[in-house]
N, C-alpha and C positions, 0 to 999 in steps of 0.2 A: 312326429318322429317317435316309434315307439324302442324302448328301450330297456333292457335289465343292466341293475347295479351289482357289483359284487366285489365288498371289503376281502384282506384278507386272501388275493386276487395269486398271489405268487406262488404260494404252497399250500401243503395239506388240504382241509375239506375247500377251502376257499377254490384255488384252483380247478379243484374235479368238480366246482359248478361251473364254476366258466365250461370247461369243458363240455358237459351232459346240457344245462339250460337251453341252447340251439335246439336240441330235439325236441323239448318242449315248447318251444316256442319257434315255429318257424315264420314267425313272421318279423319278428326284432331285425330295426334297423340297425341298432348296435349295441354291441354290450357296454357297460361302463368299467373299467377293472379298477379299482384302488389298492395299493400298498407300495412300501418300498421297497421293492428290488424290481429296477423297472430292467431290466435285461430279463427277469423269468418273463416277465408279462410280454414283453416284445417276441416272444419265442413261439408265445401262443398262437402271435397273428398267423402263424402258418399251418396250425392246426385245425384252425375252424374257417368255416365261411362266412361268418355274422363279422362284419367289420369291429373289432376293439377302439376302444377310446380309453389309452392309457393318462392316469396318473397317478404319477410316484411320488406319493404322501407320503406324512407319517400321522395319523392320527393322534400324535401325541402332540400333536401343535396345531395350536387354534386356526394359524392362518389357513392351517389346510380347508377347513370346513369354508373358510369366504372364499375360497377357491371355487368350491365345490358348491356351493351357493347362487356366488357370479355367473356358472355355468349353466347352472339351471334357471338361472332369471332367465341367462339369454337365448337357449335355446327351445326352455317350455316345451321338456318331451314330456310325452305317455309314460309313465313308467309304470311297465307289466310285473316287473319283480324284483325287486330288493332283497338282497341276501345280505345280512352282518354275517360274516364268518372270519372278522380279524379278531384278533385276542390270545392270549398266553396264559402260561400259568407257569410257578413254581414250587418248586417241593421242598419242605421242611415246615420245620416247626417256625410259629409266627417269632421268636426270637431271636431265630438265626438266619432266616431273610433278611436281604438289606430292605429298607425303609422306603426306598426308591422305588423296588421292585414290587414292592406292593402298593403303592400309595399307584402304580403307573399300571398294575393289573385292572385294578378299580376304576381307572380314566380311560383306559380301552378298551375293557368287558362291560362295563359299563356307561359311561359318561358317551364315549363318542360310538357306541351304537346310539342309544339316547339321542341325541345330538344328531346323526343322520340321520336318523329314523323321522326325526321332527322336521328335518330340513327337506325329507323328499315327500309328506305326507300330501301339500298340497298338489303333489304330481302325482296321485296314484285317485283311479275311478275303480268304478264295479269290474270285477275281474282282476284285478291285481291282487297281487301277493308279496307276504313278506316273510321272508326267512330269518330268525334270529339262532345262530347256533348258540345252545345253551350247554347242557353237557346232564349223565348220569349224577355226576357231584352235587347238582342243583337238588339229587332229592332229599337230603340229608347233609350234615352238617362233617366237614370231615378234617381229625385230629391228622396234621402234616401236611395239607393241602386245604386252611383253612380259607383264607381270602379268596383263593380261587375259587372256590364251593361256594362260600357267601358272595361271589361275582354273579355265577351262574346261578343261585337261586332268584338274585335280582333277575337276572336276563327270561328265567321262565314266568316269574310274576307278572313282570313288565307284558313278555308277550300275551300272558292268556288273558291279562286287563285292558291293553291296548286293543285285541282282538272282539271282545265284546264290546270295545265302543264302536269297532268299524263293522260290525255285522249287520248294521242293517245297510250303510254303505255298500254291499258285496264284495268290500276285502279282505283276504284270507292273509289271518298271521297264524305262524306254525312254530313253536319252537323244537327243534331238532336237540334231543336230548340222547349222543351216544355211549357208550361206555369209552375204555379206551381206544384208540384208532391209531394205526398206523403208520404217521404222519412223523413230523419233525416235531411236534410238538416233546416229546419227554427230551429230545436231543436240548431244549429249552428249558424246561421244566429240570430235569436232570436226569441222567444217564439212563436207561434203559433198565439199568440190574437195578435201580432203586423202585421197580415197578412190583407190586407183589403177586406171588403165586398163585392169587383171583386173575387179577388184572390180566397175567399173560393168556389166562386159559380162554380168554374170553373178548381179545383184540380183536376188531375188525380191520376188515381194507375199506378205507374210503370210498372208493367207487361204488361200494355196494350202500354205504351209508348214504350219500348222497341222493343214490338211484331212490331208495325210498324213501325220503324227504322230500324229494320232489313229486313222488308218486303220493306222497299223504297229503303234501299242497293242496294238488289237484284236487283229493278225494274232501279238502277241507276239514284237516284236522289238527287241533290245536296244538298235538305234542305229538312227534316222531319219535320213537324208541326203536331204535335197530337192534336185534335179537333175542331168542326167546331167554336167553341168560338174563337182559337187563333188563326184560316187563316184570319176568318171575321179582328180581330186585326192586324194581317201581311199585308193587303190587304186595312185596314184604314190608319197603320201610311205610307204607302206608300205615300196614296193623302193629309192628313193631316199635315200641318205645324207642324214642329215639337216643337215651339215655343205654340203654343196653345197646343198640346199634354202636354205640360210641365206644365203649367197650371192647365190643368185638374185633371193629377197627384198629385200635392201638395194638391188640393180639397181635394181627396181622401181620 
C-alpha cells in the first residue's frame, strides 16, 4: 500500500498538502492526515479522491506516536511522502511567555517531528520524500519570537543532516523554509497587528508555498524558500553579522 503522511493535517500549510500531494502523486492508496481537529480532516474526505485515513492526535502525548506505530507495524505501507507540517509558535519576549508554551513549542516543532520522522523511516525506499516545514526564522536568531526560531533552526539542521544520510538511499528530505504565510498561525502566535511592517509586505498564500515545495521535492532540493523577498533575506543573513542582524530586528 503506497501511502503519504501529513502532520499538521487540519490547517494552514498542513492542510494545502493534503490538498495538492494527489497531484503529485497519483498513484497513493491513501493519504495518512494527523492532527486534532478531526471534523477539518473529515471534511476533506470530499475534496479529494485518494481515500484519507484520519487520526485525531495530539502530538503532545506520547501515546499518540504508539498509535501511530501500531499502525504501521500492521499495515507495512510504502511511504512515498512524509510531510511534518504540525507546529506553532508564539510571540513575545522569552519572559512573558508562559513556560508551558514554550517548553510545548520545542516538543512539537521539534521532538515529535523527530519522533515521526524515526518512526516512518523504516517505511520509506528510493523515491520517497520528506517534507519538514521549518520556517524563514530558522535563518537567524530572532529577539520576540526566540524559541520558535531556535525550533525551526533545529528543524532545518536536522533536515539538511538527516538528508545527507539518506542520499545515497534515494530519499529526498526538503526543508520548506517560508516567510510569514497566511494561515492561522499568528491567530496563535498573536494577533496579526503584532506582525511587523516587513512581515505584512511580504506574506504569502499557502497555496502557492506549498505548490513549490512540492515542486523543489521533486527537483531534489534540500531547502524551499518561497519568494524573491525571503532568498534576497537567506542570502543577507548569510554575509551579515548576525549581531547587527539582531539589532535591526529589535528596531523593528
Amino acid at each position: 500500500m503506497k501511502i503519504a503522511i501529513v502532520t499538521g493535517a487540519s490547517s494552514g500549510l498542513g492542510i494545502e498538502f493534503v490538498r495538492q500531494i494527489e497531484d503529485l502523486y497519483v498513484g497513493l492508496d491513501e493519504i495518512w492526515v494527523i492532527a486534532r481537529r478531526e471534523q477539518r480532516m473529515e471534511l476533506l474526505v470530499k475534496e479529494l479522491k485518494t481515500p484519507l485515513r484520519i487520526f485525531a492526535l495530539d502530538l503532545l502525548l506520547e501515546n499518540s506516536f504508539t498509535i501511530i506505530s501500531n499502525m504501521l507495524e500492521k499495515e507495512n505501507p510504502d511511504i512515498r511522502m512524509l510531510v511534518n507540517a504540525a507546529g506553532f509558535g508564539k510571540i513575545g519576549d522569552t519572559e512573558t511567555v508562559s513556560v508551558k508554551s514554550q517548553t510545548d513549542m520545542i516538543e512539537v516543532n521539534c521532538k515529535a517531528l523527530t519522533q515521526l520522522t524515526c518512526l516512518c523511516l523504516p517505511y520509506l525506499s528510493a523515491g520517497s520524500r520528506i517534507i519538514n516545514i521549518a520556517s524563514s526564522a530558522s535563518f537567524c536568531p530572532q529577539p520576540g519570537f526566540t524559541v520558535y526560531a531556535a525550533t525551526k533552526s533545529y528543524v532545518l539542521s536536522f533536515s539538511r543532516g538527516l538528508g545527507s544520510e539518506l542520499l545515497n538511499k534515494g530519499i529526498v528530505v526538503t526543508a520548506v523554509c517560508p516567510g510569514p504565510v497566511d494561515t492561522e498561525f499568528f491567530d496563535i502566535a498573536g494577533s496579526k497587528e503584532n506582525i511587523n511592517a516587513l512581515k505584512k509586505l511580504v506574506i504569502a498564500k499557502p497555496e502557492q508555498v506549498v505548490r513549490l515545495a512540492l515542486l523543489d521535492s521533486v527537483s531534489k532540493k534540500s531547502v524551499s524558500v518561497y519568494g524573491i523577498a525571503m532568498k534576497i533575506i537567506n542570502v543577507a543573513l548569510k554575509l551579515i553579522p548576525h549581531s547587527m542582524v539582531l539589532k535591526i530586528i529589535r528596531r523593528l
